[in-house]
MDTraj code that builds the backbone (N, CA, C; nanometers):
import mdtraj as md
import numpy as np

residues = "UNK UNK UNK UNK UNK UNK UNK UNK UNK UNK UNK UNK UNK UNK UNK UNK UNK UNK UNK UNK UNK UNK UNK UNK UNK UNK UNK UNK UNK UNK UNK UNK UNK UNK UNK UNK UNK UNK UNK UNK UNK UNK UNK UNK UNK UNK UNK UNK UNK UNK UNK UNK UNK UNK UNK UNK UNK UNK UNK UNK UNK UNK UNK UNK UNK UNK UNK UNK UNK UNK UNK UNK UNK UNK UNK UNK UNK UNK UNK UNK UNK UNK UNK UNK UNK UNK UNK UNK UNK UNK UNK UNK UNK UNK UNK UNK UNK UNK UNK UNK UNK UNK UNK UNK UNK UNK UNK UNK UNK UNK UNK UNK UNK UNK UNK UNK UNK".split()
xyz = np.array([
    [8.3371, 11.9124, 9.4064],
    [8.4183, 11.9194, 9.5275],
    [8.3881, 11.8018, 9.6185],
    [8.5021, 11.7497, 9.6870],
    [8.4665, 11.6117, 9.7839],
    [8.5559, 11.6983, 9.9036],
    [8.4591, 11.6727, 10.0060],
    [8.5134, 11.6776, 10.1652],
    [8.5508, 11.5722, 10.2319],
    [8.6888, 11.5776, 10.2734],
    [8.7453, 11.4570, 10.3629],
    [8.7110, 11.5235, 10.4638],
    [8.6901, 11.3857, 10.6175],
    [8.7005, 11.4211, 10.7526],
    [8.7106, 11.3000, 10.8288],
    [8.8346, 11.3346, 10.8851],
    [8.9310, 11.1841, 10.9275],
    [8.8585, 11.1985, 11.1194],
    [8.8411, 11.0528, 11.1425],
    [8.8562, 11.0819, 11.2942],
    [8.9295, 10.9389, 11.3628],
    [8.9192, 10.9462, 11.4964],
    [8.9541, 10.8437, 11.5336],
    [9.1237, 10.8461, 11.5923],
    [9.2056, 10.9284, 11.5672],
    [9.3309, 10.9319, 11.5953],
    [9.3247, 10.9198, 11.7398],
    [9.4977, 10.9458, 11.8333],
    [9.4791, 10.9674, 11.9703],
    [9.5978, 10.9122, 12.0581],
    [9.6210, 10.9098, 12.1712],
    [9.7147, 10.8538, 12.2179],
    [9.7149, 10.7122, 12.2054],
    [9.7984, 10.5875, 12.2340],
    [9.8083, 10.4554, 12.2365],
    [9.9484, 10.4417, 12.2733],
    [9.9227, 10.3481, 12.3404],
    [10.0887, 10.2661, 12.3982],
    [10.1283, 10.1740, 12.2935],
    [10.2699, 10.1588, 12.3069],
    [10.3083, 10.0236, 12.2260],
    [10.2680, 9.9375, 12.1904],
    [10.2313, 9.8659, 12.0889],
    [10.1789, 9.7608, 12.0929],
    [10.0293, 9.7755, 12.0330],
    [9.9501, 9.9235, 12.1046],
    [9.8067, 9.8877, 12.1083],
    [9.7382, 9.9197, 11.9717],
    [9.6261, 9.9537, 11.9404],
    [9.5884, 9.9678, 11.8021],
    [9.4992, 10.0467, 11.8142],
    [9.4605, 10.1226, 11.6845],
    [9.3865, 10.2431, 11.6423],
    [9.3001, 10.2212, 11.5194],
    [9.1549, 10.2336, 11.5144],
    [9.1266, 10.2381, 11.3940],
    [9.0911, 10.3867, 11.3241],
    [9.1514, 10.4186, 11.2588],
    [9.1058, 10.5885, 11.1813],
    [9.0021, 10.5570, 11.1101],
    [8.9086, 10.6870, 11.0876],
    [8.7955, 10.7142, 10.9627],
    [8.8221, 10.7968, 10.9097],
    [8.7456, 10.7497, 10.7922],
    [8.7653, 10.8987, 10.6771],
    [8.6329, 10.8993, 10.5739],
    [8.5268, 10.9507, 10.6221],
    [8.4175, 11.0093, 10.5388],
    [8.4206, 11.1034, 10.4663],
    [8.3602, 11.0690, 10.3098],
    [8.3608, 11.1728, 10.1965],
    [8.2295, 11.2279, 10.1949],
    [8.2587, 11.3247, 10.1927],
    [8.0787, 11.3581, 10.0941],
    [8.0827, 11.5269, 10.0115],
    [8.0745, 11.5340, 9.9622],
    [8.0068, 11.6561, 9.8294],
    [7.9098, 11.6164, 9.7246],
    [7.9479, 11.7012, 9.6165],
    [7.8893, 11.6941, 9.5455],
    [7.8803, 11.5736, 9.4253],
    [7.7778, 11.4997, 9.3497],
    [7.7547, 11.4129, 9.3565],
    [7.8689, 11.3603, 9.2232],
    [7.8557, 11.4228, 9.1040],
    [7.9497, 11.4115, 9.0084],
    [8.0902, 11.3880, 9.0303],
    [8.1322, 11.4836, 9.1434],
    [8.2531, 11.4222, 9.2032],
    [8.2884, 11.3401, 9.2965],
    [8.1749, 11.2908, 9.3533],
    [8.1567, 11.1308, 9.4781],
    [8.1783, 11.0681, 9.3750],
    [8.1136, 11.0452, 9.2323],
    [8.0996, 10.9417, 9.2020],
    [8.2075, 10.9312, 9.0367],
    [8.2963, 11.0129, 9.0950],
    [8.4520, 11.0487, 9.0277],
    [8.5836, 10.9628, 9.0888],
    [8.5723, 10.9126, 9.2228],
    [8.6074, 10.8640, 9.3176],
    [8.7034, 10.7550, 9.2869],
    [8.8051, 10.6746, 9.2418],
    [8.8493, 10.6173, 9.1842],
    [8.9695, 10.5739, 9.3187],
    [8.9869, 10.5955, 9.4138],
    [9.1295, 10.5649, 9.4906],
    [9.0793, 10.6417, 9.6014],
    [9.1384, 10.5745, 9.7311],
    [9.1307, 10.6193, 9.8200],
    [9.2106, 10.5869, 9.9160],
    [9.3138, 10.6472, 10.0242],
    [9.4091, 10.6237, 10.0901],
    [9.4593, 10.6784, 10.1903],
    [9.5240, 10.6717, 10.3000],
    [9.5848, 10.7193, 10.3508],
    [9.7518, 10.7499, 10.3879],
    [9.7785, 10.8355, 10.3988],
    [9.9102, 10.9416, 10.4338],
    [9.9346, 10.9455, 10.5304],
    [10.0632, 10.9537, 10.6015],
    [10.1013, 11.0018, 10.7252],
    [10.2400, 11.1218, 10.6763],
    [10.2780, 11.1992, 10.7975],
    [10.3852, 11.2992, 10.8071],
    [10.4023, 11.3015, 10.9811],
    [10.5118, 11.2874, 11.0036],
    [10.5714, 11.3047, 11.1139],
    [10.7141, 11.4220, 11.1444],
    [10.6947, 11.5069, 11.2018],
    [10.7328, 11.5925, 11.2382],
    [10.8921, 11.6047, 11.2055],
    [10.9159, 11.6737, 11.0956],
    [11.0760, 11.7128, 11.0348],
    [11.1335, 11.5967, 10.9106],
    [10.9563, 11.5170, 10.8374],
    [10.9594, 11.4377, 10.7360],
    [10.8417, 11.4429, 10.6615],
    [10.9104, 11.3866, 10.5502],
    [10.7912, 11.4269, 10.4193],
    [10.6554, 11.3638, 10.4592],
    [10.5737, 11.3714, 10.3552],
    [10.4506, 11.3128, 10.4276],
    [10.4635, 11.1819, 10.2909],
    [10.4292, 11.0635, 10.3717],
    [10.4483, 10.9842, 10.2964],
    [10.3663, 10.8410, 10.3121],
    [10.3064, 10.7612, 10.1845],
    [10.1730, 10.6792, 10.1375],
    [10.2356, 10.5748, 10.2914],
    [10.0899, 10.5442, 10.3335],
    [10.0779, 10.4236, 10.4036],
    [10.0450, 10.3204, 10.3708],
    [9.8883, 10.3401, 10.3228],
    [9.7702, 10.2766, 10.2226],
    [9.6980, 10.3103, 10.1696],
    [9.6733, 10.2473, 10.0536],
    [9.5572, 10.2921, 9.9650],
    [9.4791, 10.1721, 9.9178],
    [9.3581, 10.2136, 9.8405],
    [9.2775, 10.0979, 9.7858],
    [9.2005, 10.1419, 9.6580],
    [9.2019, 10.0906, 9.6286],
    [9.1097, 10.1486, 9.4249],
    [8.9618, 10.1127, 9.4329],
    [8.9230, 10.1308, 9.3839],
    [8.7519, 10.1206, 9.3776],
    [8.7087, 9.9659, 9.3408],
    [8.8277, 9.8764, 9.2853],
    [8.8153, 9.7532, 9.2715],
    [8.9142, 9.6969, 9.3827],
    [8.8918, 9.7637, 9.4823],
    [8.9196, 9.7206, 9.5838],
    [9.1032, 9.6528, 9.6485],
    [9.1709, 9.6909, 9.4870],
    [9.3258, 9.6461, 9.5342],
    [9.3489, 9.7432, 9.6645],
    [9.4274, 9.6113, 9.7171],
    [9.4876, 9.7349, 9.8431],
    [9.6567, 9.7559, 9.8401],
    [9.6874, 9.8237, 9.8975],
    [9.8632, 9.8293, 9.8736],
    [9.8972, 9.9325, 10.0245],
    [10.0203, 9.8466, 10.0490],
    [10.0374, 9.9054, 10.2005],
    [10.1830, 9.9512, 10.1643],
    [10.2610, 10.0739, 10.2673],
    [10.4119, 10.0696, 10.2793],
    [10.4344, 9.9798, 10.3679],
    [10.6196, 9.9132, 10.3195],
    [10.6739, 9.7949, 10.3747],
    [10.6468, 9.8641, 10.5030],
    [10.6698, 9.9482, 10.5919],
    [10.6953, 9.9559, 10.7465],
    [10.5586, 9.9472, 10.7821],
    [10.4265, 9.9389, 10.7402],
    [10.3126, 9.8902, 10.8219],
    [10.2476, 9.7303, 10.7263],
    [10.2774, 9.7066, 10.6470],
    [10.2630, 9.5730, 10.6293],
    [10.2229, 9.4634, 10.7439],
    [10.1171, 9.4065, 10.6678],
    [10.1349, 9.3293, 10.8064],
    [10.0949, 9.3028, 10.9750],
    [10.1224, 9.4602, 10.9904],
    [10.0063, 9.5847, 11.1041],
    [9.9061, 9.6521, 11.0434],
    [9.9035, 9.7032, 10.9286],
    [9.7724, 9.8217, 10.9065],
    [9.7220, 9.6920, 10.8059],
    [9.5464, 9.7637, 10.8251],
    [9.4570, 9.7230, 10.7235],
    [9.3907, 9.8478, 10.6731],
    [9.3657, 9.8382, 10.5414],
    [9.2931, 9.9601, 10.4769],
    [9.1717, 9.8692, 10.4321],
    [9.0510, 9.9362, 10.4688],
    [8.9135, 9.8761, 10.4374],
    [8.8252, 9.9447, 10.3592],
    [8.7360, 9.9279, 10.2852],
    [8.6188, 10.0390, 10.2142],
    [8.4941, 9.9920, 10.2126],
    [8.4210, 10.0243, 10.3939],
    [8.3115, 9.9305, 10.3394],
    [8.1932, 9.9972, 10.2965],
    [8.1915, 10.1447, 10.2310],
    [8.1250, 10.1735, 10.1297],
    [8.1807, 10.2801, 10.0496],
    [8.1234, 10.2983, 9.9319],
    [8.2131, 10.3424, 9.8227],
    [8.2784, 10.4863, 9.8938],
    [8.2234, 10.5685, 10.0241],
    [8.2570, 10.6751, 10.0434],
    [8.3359, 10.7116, 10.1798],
    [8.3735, 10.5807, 10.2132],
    [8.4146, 10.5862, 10.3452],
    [8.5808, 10.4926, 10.3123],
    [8.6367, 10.5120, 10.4041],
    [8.7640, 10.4352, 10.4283],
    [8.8364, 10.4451, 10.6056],
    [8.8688, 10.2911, 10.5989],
    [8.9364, 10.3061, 10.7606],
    [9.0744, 10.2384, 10.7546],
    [9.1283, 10.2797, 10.8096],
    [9.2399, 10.2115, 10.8709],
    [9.2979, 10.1589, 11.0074],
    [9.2926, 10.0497, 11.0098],
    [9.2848, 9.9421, 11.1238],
    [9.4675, 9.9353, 11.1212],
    [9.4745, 10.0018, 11.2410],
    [9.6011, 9.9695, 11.2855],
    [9.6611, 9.8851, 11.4067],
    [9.7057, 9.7875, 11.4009],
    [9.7594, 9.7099, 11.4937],
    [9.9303, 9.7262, 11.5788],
    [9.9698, 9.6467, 11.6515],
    [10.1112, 9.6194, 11.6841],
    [10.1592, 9.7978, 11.6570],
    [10.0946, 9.9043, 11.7049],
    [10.1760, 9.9928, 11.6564],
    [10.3186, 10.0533, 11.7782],
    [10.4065, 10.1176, 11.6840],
    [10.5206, 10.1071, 11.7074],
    [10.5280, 10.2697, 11.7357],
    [10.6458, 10.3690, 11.8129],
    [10.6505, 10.4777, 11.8185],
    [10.7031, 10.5491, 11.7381],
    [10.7353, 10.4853, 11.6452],
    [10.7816, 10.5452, 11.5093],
    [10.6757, 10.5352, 11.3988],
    [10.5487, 10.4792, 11.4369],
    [10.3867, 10.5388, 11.3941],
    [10.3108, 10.6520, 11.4509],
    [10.3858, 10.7604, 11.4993],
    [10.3675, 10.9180, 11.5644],
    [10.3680, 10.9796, 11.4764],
    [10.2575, 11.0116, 11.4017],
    [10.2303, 11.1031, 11.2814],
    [10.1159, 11.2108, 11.2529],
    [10.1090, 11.2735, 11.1787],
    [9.9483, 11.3350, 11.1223],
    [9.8919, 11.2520, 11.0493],
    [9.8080, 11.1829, 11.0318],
    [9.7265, 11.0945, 10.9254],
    [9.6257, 11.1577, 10.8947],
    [9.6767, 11.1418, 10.7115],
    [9.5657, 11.2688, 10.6343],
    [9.5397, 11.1355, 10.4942],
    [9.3689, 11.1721, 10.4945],
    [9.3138, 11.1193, 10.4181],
    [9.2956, 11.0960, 10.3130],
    [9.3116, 11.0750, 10.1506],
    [9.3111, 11.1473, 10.0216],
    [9.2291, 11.0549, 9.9618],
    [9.1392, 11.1182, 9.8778],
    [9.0355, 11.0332, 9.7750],
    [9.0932, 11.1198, 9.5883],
    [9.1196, 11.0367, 9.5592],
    [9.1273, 11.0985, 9.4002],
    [8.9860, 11.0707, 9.3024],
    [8.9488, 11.1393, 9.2210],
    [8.8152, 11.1608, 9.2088],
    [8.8692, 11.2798, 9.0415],
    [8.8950, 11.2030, 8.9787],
    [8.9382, 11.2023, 8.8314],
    [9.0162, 11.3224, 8.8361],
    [9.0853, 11.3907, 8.7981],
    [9.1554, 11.4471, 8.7888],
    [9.2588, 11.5769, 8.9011],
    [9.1668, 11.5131, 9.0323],
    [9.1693, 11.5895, 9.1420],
    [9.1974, 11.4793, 9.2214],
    [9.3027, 11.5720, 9.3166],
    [9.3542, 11.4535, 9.4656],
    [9.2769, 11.5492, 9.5762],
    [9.1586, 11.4926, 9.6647],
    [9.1508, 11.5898, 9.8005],
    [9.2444, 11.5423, 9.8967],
    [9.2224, 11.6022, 10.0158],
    [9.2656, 11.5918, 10.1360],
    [9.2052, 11.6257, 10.2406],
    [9.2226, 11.5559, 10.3587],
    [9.1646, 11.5867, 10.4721],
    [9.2363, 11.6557, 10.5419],
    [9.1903, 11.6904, 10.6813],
    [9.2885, 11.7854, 10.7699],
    [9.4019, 11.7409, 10.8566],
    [9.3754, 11.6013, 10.8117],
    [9.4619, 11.5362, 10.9451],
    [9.4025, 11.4774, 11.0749],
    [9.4626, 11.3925, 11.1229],
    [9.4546, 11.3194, 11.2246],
    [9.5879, 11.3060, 11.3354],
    [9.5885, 11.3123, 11.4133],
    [9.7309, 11.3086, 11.5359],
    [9.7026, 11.1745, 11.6094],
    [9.8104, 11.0822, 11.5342],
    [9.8373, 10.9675, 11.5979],
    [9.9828, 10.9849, 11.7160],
    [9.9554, 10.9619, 11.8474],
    [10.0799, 10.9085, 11.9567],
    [10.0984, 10.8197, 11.9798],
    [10.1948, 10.7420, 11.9720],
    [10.2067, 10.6109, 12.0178],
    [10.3725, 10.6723, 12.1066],
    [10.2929, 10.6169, 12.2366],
    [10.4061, 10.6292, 12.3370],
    [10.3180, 10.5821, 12.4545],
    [10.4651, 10.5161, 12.5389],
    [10.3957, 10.5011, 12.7329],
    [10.4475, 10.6288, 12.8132],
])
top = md.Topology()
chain = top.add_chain()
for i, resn in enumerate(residues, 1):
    res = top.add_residue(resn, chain, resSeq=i)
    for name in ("N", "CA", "C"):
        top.add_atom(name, md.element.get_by_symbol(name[0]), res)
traj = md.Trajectory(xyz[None], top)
């Protein structure tokens, strides 16, 4: 079993930026099952859908609408952040965490990003 726990979400104005966390930890066979790690968003009356992710060899891959603004980082095998910049109010979401870890996707509980003045 792996436990996600995202923090860091919160209000922000236009423009300003957010960095999220997302710490893993369980048990050890499945830490070290760990193969992908990423984040999700869902915004209220839409699917929940990939932002970024990164593989254990470190590819990263962003959706076109944060390109550019988000960074996905891993600076150890059990952690992941996302550095968000220039954000826009149509980045008002839940941001939920996911580590895949061989044959299993977890999830975290979520995070509540606002972006509004």
């Amino acid at each position: 079993q792996v436990q996600l726990v995202e923090s860091g979400g919160g209000l922000v104005q236009p423009g300003g930026s957010l960095r999220l966390s997302c710490l893993a930890s369980g048990s050890v066979p499945s830490m070290s099952d760990i193969y992908y790690m990423g984040w999700y968003r869902q915004a209220p009356g839409k699917q929940r859908e990939l932002v970024a992710g990164i593989t254990d060899a470190y590819t990263t891959a962003y959706a076109d609408s944060v390109e550019g603004r988000f960074t996905i980082s891993r600076p150890v095998e059990n952690m992941v952040y996302l550095h968000m910049n220039s954000l826009k109010p149509e980045d008002t979401a839940v941001y939920y965490c996911t580590a895949h870890a061989g044959p299993v996707n977890y999830w975290g509980q979520g995070t509540q990003v606002t972006v509004s003045s």
